[in-house]
N, C-alpha and C positions, 0 to 999 in steps of 0.2 A: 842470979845471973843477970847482968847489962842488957838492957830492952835493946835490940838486935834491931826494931826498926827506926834506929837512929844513928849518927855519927856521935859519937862524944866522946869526953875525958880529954884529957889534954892536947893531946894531937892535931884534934879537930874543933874547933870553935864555931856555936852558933847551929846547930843541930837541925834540922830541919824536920816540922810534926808532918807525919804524912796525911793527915787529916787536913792541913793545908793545901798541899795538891789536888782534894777533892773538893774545894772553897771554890764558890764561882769568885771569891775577890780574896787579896791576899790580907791578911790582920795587920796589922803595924808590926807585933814582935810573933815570935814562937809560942808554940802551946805548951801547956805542961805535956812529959811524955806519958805516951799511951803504950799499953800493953800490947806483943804482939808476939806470937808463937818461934820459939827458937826451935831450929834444928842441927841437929849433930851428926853426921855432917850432912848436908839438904841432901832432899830427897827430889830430882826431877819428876814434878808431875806430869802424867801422859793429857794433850791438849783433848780438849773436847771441843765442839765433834774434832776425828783426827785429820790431821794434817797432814800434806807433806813437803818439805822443804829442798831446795836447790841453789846455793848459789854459783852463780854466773855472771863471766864478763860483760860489756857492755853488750856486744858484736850480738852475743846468745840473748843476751833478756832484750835485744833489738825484734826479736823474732816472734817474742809475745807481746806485740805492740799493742795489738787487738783488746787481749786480758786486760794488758795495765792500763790501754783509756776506760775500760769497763769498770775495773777498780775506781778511778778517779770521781767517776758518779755515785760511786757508792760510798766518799771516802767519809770516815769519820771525821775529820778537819782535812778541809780544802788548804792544797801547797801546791800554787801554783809554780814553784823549782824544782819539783820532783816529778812534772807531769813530763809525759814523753815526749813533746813538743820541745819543753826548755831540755830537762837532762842529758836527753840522747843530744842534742845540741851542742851543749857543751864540754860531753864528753871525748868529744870528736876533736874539739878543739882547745885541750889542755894537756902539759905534757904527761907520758903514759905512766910515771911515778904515782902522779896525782890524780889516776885514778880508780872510782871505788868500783866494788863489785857490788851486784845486784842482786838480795835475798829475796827471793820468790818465795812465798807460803800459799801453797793452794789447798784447799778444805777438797778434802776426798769423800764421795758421795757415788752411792750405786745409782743414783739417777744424772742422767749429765746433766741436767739444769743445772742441776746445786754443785756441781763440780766446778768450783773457782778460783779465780784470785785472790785469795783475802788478806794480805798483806803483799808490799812492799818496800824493802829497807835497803837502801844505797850506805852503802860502808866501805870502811878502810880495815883491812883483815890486819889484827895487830903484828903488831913487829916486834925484836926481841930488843930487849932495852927499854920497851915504852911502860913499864911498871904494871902489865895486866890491864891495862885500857882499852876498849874498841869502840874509836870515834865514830857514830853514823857522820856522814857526808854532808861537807860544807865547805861553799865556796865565796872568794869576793863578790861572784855576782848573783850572789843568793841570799836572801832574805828573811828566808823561814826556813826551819828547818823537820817540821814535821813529819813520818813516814807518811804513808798510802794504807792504812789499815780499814779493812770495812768496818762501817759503821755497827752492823749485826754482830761479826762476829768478831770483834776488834779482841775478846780475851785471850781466842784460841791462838790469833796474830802474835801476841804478847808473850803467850806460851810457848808457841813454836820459834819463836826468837829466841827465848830464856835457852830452848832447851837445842839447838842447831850451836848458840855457842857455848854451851858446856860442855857440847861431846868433841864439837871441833875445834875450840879451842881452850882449854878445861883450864889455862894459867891467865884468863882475863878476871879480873874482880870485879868490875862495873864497867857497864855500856853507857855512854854519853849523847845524847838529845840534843843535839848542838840550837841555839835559837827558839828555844820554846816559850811558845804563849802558855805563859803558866794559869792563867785561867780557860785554859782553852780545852776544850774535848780531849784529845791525848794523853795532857799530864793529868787530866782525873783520872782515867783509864791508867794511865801507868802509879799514882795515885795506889788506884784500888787495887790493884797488882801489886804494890809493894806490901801494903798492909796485910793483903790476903797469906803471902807468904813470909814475911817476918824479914823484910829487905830492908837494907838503909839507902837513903835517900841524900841527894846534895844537890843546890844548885850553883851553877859557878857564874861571876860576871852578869848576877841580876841589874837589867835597868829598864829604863821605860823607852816607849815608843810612841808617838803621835798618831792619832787615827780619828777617823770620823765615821758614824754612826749614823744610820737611816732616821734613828731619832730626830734630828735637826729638820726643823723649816727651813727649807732654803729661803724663803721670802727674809728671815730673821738669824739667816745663820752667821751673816759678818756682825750684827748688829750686838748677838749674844755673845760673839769669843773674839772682838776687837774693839779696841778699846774708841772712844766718838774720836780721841785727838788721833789715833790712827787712822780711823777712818777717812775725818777730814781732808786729812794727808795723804790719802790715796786716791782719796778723789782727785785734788789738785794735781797730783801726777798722770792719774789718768788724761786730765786734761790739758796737760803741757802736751801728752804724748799725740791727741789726736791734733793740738796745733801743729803737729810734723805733717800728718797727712791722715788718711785712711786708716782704722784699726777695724782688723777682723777677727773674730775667732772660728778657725775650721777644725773639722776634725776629720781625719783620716781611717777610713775602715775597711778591710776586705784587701784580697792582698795585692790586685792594681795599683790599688790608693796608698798603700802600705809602705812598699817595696822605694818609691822617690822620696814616701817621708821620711822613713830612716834615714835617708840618704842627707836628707836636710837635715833630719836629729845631729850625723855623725859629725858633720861637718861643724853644726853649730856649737854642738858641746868643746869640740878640739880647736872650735877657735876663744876658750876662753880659759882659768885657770886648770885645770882637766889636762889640757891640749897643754901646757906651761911646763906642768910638772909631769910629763908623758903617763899619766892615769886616766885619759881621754878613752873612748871604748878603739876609736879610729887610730891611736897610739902604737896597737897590736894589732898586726892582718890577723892572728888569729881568734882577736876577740871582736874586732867588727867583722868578720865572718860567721862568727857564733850571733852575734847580734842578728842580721840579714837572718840568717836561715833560720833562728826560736822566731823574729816576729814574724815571717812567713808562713810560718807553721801553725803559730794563733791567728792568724787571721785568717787561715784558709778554714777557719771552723768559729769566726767572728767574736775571736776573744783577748785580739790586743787591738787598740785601738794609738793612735799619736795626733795630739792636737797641738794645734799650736796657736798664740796670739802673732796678728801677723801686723806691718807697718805697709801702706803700701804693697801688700802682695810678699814682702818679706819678713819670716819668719824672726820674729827677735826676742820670743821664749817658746820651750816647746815641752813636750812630758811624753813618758809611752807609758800605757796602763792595761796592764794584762789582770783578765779575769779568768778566777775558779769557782767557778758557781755562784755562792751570793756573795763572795769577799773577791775585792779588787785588791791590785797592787799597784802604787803610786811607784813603779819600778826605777824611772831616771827623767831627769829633768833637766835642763839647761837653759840658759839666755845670754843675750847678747852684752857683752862688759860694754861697748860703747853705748849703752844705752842706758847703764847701771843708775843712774840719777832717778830715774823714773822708776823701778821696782817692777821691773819688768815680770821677772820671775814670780813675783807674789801676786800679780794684779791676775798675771794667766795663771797660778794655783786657784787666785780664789774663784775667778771663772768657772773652771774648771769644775773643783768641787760643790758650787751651786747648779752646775748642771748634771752630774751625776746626781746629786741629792734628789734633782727632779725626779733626772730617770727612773729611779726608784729599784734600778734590778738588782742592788746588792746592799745584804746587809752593814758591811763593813768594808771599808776603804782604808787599806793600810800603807802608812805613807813610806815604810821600808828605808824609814832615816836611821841613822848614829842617834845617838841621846843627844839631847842640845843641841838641836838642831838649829843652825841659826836664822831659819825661814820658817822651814814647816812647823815647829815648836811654839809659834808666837802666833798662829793663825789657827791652827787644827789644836784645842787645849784636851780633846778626849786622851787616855792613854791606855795601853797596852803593856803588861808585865810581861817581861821576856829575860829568860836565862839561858845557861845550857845546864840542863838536867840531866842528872848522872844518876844511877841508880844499879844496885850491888845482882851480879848475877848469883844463880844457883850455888855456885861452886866458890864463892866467895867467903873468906872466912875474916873474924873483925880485924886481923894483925894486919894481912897482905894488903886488905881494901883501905886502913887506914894509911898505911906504907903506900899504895897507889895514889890516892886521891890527895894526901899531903903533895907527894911527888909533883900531882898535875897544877895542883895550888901555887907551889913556886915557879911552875914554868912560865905560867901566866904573869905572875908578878913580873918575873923576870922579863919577860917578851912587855910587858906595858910598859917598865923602868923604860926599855930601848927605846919603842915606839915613839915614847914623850921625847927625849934624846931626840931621836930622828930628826922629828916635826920641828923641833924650835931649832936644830944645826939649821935645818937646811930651807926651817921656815915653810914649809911645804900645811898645805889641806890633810885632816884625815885620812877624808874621803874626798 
C-alpha cells in the first residue's frame, strides 16, 4: 500500500516529507519517504486530556475576550492578527460574507484552574463546491497566519480540531494553514500530528520573508547586511535631507500618543502610490476605522507603537509596529514621494530597526512584506519560510484529497495568471 503520509503519483508533484515540518530549517529538496501507519477508514482518536469544542460567531467568541487574551500568553507561536485587539477589529469591519467563525477548544478539567482555552481557530466553514477544503482565516491585512494553540497542550488543540471537523463537516479532506512559518512552532506540531497519524501533507505558495533577529549588533547591523557603496549613499542622503532642516525620529506610544499618529500614518500613506491606486488604508472608511480602533486597542496595553522620521516637525516616513510577546510586526509603512530622492523610507527602517535591536524585547521582528520586497529585502537579509500549509483530515481518503488539493492548485494558478494580467494592464503595486 502507498505511504499515506505523503501526496504522490502523478496527480500530485513534489511530495512533501513530514519529517521536514519538524526541521527547524527546510533542506534544499525532499526526503526519501518515510513510513507511516495507514488506516481503513481512520479511526478519530478521543483528545487527551478531553476537550470540548464550540464554534461561534464573532458577536459570541466577543464574550470570551478574557480566555482568548489568556490564551494569547500561553500561545505556542505568537500572531499578532489573531489576537482579540486586531481580529475582533477587523471583523467588525469586513463585509459579513467574509466572515470566519471562531473555533473555541477548551481543556475540561474538575479543577477550574485547569479549565481553559487551549485553542483557538478563526475559519471559513466550507462551502459546497469548494472540493472538501476548510480554509482557516486570512485576510489583506494579515500577515501570519497561525492559530492561538497553548503551548502545553497544543496536541490535544490539534486533536479536537481534527476531530470538530470530521463530525461536522465529514466531506472536507484537508484544512489549510494559510501563511505559515514553516520553521516555526505550529508547523512542527502539526508536523508531528501528521506523522503520528498517517496524514498527507502539502504546502502551497512557499516563499520567503525578510526578518531580523536579536542576534544582530545593532552598533554593526548596517555595516553587516549593506553593502559600504550603499552605505556611503545613505549617508550622503541623509545629509542632503538635514540640509532641508531639522531631522527627528519620534516615537509614538500609549493611546494619547497613538490616536494623532495614525492620523498622520493615514494620511501619509494616501498621499503617496497607496492613496493612487485607492489601496491606501484611508481609501476605505471601513478599513481606516479598523485601523484607529486595532491600534487603540494595542496600545491601551503598550503593544503598537508608530514612529516616524520627521523634517521640520513633519513627518516624511513613518511605520506602525505591533507586538506579541518576543516577535514584532513591521505591519505598515509609508513615506513621502516628494521627498523620494533621499530614501526616506529606508533611512527611518534602518533607524528604526537599530533601535529596537537595542531595545532588546523581541526576539524576532517580522517585516510582514510580499517576497521581493523592494526595500525591506535589500536591508533586513535574514529570512523566514512561509507557506500555506494543508494537511489531510481524519476522514480524508487519497482519491477525494488528491481531487481536492489538485482543485486548489489550479485555483491558485489561475488567480496568479490574473493577478500578473491585472498589475501590468493597469500598472498598479502589488501591494
Amino acid at each position: 500500500m502507498r505511504n499515506r503520509a505523503f501526496l504522490f503519483g502523478p496527480l500530485l508533484s513534489q511530495p512533501v516529507p513530514l519529517n521536514w515540518l519538524n526541521a527547524q530549517h527546510a533542506p534544499a529538496s525532499a526526503a526519501p519517504a518515510i513510513s507511516a501507519p495507514s488506516q481503513s477508514p481512520r479511526v478519530v482518536p478521543s483528545p487527551t486530556p478531553p476537550t470540548q469544542t464550540e464554534l461561534l460567531e464573532w458577536e459570541e467568541a466577543a464574550r470570551h475576550v478574557n480566555a482568548w487574551t489568556d490564551l494569547t500568553s500561553r500561545a505556542l507561536e505568537p500572531n499578532v492578527f489573531l489576537e482579540p485587539g486586531f481580529a475582533l477589529a477587523s471583523v467588525q469591519h469586513v463585509p459579513a460574507a467574509r466572515r470566519p467563525s471562531f473555533l473555541l477548544v477548551w481543556k475540561n478539567s474538575p479543577a477550574p484552574e485547569e479549565h481553559r482555552l487551549i485553542g483557538l481557530f478563526a475559519l471559513h466553514p466550507p462551502k459546497t463546491g469548494r472540493g472538501g477544503i476548510l480554509h482557516l482565516w486570512s485576510n489583506p491585512m494579515m500577515a501570519a497566519g497561525a492559530p492561538l494553540i497553548d503551548r502545553d497542550d497544543g496536541a490535544a488543540a490539534i486533536e479536537a480540531l481534527q476531530g470538530f471537523v470530521s463530525q461536522r463537516f465529514p466531506g472536507v479532506e484537508t484544512i489549510i494553514f494559510p501563511q505559515s512559518n514553516l520553521s516555526g512552532a505550529v508547523a512542527r506540531l502539526l508536523g508531528t500530528h501528521c506523522m503520528t497519524h498517517g496524514l498527507a501533507a502539502r504546502i502551497f505558495d512557499r516563499r520567503s520573508r525578510a526578518i531580523v533577529t536579536n542576534r544582530n549588533d545593532p552598533a554593526e547591523f548596517a555595516r553587516n547586511f549593506i553593502s559600504p557603496k550603499k552605505r556611503k549613499e545613505l549617508r550622503r542622503q541623509r545629509r542632503r535631507l538635514e540640509d532641508l532642516g531639522r531631522i527627528a525620529y519620534t516615537s509614538a506610544q500609549g493611546v494619547d500618543a497613538i490616536k494623532p499618529a495614525m492620523e498622520a500614518f493615514l494620511a501619509l500613506e494616501a498621499s503617496g502610490w497607496k492613496g493612487g491606486q485607492s489601496s491606501a488604508l484611508l481609501s476605505d472608511p471601513s478599513t481606516a476605522t479598523f485601523a484607529r480602533t486595532m491600534a487603540r486597542n494595542f496600545a491601551a496595553r503598550g503593544a503598537c507603537r508608530i514612529d516616524a522620521l520627521e523634517l521640520d516637525g513633519r513627518p516624511i516616513a513613518m511605520g506602525v509596529v505591533l507586538s506579541a510577546h518576543d516577535t514584532a510586526f513591521y505591519w505598515k509603512t509609508a513615506y513621502d514621494e516628494a521627498f523620494a530622492r533621499y530614501s526616506p523610507g529606508v533611512l527611518f527602517s534602518l533607524e528604526m530597526t537599530t533601535r529596537m535591536i537595542e531595545n532588546g524585547a523581541h526576539e524576532v521582528i517580522n517585516s510582514c512584506a510580499i517576497p521581493d520586497h523592494p526595500m525591506i529585502d535589500h536591508i533586513w537579509r535574514e529570512r523566514m519560510e512561509i507557506g500555506d500549509l494543508a494537511i489531510a483530515t481524519f476522514n480524508a481518503s487519497p482519491r477525494r484529497l488528491a481531487f481536492a488539493l489538485n482543485r486548489e492548485s489550479a485555483r491558485r494558478k489561475i488567480r496568479a495568471v490574473a493577478k500578473r494580467a491585472y498589475y501590468r494592464l493597469t500598472q498598479k503595486h502589488p501591494r
